[in-house]
C-alpha positions in Angstrom: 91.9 116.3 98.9 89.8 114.8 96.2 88.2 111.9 98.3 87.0 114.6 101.0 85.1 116.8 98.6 81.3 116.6 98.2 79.8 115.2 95.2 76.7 116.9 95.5 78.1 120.7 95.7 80.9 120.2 93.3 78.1 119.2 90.8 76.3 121.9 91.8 79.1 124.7 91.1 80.3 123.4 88.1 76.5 123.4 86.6 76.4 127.1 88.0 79.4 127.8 85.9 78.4 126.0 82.3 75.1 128.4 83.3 77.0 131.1 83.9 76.7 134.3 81.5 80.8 135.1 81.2 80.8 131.2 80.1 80.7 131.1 76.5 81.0 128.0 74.1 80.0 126.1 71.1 78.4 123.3 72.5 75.1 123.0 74.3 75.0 123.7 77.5 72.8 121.3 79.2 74.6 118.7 77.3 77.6 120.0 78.8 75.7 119.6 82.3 74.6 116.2 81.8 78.3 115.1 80.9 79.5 116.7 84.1 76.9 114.7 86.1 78.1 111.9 84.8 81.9 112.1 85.2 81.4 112.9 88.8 78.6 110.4 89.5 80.4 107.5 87.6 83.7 107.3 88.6 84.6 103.8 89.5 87.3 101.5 89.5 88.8 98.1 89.0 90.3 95.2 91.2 90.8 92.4 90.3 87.9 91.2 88.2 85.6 93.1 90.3 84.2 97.0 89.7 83.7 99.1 92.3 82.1 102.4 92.7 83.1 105.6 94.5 80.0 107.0 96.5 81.4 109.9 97.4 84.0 112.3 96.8 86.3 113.2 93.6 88.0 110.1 91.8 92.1 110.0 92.5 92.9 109.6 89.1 90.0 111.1 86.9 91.1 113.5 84.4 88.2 115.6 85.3 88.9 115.6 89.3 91.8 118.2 88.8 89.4 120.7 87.0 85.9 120.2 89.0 88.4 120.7 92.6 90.0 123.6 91.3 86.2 125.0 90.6 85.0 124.2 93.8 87.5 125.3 96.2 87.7 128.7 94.2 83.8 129.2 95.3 84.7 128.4 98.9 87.3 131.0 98.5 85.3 133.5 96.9 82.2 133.1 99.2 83.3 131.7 102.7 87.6 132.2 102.9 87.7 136.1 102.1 84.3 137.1 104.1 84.9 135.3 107.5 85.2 137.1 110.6 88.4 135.9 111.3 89.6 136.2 107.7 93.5 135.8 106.6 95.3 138.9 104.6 97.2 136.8 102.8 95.8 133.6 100.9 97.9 131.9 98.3 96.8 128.2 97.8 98.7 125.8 95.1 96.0 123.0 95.1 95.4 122.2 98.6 98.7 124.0 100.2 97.7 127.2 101.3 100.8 129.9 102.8 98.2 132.1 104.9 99.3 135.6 106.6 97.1 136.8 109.1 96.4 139.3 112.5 94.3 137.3 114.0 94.7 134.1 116.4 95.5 130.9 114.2 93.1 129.2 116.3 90.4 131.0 115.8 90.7 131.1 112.1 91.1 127.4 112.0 87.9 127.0 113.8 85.9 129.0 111.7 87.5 127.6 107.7 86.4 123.9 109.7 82.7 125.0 109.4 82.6 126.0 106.9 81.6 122.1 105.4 81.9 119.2 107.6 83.3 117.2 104.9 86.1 119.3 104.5 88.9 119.7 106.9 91.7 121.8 107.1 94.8 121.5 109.5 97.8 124.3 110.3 101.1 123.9 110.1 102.9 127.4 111.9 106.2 129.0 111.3 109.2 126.2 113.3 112.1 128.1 114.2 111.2 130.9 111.5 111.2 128.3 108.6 108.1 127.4 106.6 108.0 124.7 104.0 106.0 125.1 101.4 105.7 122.5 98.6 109.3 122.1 97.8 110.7 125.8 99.5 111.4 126.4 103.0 110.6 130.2 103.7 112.3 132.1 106.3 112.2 135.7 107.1 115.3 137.5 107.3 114.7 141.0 108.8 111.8 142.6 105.8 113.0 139.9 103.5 111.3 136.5 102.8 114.4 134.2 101.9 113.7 130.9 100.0 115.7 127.8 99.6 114.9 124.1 98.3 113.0 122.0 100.8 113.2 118.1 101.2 111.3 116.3 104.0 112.8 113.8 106.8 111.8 110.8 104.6 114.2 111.8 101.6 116.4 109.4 100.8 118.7 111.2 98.2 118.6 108.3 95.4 117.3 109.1 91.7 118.0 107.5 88.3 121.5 105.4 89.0 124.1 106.0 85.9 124.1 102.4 85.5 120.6 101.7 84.8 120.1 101.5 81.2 118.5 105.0 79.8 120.2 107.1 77.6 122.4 109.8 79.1 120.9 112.4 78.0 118.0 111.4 80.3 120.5 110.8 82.8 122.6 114.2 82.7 118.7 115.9 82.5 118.1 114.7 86.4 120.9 116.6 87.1 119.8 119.7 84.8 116.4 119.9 86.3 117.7 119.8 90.3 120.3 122.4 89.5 117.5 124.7 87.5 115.3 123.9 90.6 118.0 125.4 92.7 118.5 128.3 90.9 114.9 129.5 90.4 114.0 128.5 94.6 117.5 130.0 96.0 117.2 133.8 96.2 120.6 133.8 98.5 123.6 132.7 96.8 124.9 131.1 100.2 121.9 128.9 100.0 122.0 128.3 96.5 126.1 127.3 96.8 125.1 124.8 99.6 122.2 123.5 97.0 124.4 122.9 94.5 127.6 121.2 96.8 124.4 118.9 97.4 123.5 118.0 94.2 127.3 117.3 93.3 127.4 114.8 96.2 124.0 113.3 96.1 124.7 112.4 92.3 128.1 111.2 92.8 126.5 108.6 95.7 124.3 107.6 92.6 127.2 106.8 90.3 127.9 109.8 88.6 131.3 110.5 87.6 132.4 113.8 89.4 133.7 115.5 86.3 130.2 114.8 84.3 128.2 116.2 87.1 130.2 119.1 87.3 129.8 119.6 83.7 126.7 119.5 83.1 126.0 122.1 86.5 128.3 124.4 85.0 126.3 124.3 81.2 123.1 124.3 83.4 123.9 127.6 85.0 125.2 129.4 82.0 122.5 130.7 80.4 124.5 132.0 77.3 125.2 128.3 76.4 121.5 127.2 76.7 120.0 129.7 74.4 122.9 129.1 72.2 121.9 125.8 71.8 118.5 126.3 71.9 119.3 128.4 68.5 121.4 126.1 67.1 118.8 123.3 67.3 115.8 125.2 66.2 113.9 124.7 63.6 115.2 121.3 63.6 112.5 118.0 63.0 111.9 116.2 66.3 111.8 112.4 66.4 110.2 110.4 69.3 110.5 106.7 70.0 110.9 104.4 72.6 114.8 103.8 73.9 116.4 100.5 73.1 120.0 99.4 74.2 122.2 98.8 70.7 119.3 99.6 68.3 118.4 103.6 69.5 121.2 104.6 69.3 122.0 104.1 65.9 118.5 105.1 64.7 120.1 108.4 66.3 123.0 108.6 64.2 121.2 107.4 61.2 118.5 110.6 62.1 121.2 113.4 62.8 122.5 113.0 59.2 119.1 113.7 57.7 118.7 117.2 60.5 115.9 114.4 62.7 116.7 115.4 66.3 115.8 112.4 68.1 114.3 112.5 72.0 113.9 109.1 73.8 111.1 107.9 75.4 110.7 106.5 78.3 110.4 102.8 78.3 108.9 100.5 80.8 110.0 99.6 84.1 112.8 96.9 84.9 110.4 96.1 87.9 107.9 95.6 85.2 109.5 93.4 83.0 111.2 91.0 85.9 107.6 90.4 86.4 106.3 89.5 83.5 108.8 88.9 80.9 109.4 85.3 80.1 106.7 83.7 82.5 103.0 82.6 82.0 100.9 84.9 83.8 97.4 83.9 83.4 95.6 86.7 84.5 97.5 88.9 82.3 96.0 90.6 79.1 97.7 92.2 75.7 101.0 89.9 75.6 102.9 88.9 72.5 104.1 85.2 73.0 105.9 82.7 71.9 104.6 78.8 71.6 107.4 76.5 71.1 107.2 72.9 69.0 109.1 69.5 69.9 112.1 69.9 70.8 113.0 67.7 67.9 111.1 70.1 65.9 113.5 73.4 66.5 110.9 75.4 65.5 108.3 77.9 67.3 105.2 80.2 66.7 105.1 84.1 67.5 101.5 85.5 68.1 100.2 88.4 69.9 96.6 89.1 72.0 94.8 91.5 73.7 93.2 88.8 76.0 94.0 86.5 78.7 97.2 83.9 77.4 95.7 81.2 78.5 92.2 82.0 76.9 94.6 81.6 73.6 96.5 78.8 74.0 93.6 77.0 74.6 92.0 77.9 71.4 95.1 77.0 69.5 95.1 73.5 71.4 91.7 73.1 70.3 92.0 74.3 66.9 95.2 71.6 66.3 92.9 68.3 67.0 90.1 70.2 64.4 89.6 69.1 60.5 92.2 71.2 58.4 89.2 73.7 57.0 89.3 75.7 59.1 90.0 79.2 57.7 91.2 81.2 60.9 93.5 78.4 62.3 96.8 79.3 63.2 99.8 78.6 61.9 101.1 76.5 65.4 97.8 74.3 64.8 98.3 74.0 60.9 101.8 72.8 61.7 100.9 70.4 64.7 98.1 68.5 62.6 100.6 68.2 59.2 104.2 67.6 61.2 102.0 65.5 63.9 103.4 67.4 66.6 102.3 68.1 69.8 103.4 71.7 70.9 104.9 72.3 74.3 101.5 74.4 74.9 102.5 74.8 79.0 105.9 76.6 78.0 104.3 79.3 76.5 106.3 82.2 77.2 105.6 85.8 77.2 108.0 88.0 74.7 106.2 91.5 75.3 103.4 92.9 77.3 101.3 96.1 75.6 97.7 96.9 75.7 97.8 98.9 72.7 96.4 96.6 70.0 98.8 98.5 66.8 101.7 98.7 68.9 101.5 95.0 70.4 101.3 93.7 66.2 104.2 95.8 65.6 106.5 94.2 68.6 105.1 90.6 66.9 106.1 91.8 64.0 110.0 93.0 64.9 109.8 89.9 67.1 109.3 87.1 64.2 111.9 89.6 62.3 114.7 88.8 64.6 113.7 84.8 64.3 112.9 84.8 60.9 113.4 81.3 59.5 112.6 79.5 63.1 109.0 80.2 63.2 105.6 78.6 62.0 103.7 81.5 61.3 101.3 82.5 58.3 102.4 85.4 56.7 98.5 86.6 56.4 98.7 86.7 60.6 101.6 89.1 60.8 101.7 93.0 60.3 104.5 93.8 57.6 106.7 96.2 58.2 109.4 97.9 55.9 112.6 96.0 55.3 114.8 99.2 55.8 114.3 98.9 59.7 116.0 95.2 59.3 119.7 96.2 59.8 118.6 97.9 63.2 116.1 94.7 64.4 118.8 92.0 63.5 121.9 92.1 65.6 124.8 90.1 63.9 127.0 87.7 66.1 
């Protein structure tokens, strides 16, 4: 829907809004004109080392797309939908799904919402053997009733997060938790909500579930005693988030629950995304922590991190290593190749981590020379410091 809708009206409705007299706010208004101008007018985006610029239509991925549609297609709503000729009784739209009732031919009314701007079309999808999906319901009437029940298209394919892939299982029995409440909130028919739930038993079990875990966790799902229960028991209760690591989250759980620190798991990134990167040279690849390794003789390596390209930085260090020993910034892989009269294996470079966040990437160098403390060249001045208490849970013994 975004790309369809005209820049020049949404502009214009959202400056009549700011203008608007029930609009009330802090700031100043024009101001707040200017920077909607801009965040409709500007919205551009990158490929490779190119920028390109949208010249019409709302951004697919602006934070401000959401909001200025939403403003937009409420006008057309207000002005056009409700006072056409051929106008629908019912109109309940969720973004750009619309569930319309009306009296008069479906045609017609099509025909007339299409005029109402060219840029904007809309399309009709009737009733199929009394069944109506809608988002992620199927409506059917049933005599004066409108009965509901969970709706998948053709294309579904049944698979979500596999119990062997490595997340904790708490994120693992909550896939389960979040179908089953899903079923329970769509289903208004118990037959239908029984069929729902002999689904998600089966579908999970095809994604490695044990039977007796999904069962479980349906059965703690649909109790609703046992869910406030534990909602009670756990309130008031200090909430710790961080980033899930196999053999070292774990404990920090443990560690937390003994101190009353409930601890929730974040998600990490992708296998997918790891595979690609981890332990190869990309070159066009930005904010890396990476690892230079000396002689092979030598046994010992250098840890560093950068928000640029890696191969912008390895070619500093090589320069910096055939440069007069001065030199205040040089780095400890060049201060140790121009006094051990090494020569670094500088097209080995590896890649340890990938993170664009400049504090978090110094932190993964940091718990990175940690774990090989003793085999590395680095100055102490180059790397954050972090607290030795998180050392037992960095350092796995052998």
């Amino acid at each position: 829907m975004y790309p369809s809708l005209p820049k020049e009206n949404v502009i214009m409705e959202v400056k009549r809004r700011i203008d608007s007299e029930d609009f009330i706010t802090n700031c100043n208004k024009e101001a707040l004109k200017q920077l909607a101008v801009l965040s409709v007018q500007f919205m551009s985006f990158k490929v490779d080392d190119s920028y390109y610029r949208q010249n019409d239509g709302l951004f697919i991925g602006s934070p401000a797309s959401p909001a200025f549609a939403e403003l937009f297609i409420q006008r057309i709503e207000e002005v056009s939908v409700y006072n056409m000729v051929y106008a629908p009784r019912i109109w309940l739209r969720k973004v750009d799904d619309t569930i319309v009732i009306s009296h008069h031919n479906v045609e017609d009314m099509l025909k007339e919402l299409n005029q109402i701007n060219k840029k904007i079309k809309f399309t009709v999808e009737k009733m199929n053997d009394g069944m109506l999906p809608f988002l992620d319901c199927c409506l059917s009437i049933d005599g004066n009733k409108i009965k509901t029940k969970v709706y998948r298209k053709k294309t579904h394919t049944g698979q979500y997060n596999n119990f062997k892939s490595n997340q904790p299982l708490s994120v693992k029995k909550s896939t389960i938790k979040t179908l089953v409440k899903r079923a329970k909130v769509v289903c208004n028919d118990e037959k239908d909500l029984k069929t729902e739930l002999d689904y998600i038993q089966k579908t999970m079990e095809l994604n490695d579930f044990p039977k007796q875990l999904v069962e479980k966790t349906i059965e703690d799902t649909l109790s609703t005693e046992r869910r406030e229960l534990k909602k009670n028991d756990s309130k008031g209760n200090i909430e710790m988030y961080i980033p899930f690591e196999r053999n070292i989250s774990e404990k920090i759980k443990r560690k937390a629950e003994t101190f009353g620190i409930e601890t929730r798991f974040s998600r990490n990134k992708s296998l997918k995304s790891k595979l690609n990167v981890e332990g190869h040279i990309s070159k066009d690849q930005n904010g890396v922590v990476y690892r230079i390794d000396c002689e092979k003789e030598c046994g010992l390596h250098y840890i560093g991190e950068t928000g640029r390209k890696l191969e912008t930085r390895i070619k500093e260090h090589k320069a910096d290593s055939s440069k007069d020993m001065t030199k205040e910034k040089m780095s400890g892989i060049s201060q140790h190749a121009i006094q051990a009269r090494h020569t670094p294996q500088w097209n080995e470079a590896t890649i340890l981590k990938v993170e664009s966040n400049c504090v978090k990437r110094k932190y993964k160098e940091a718990i990175c020379l940690i774990k090989d403390r003793g085999k590395t060249v680095n100055k102490k001045e180059e790397v954050k410091q972090l607290s030795s208490i998180w050392e037992p849970l960095l350092i796995v013994k052998k």
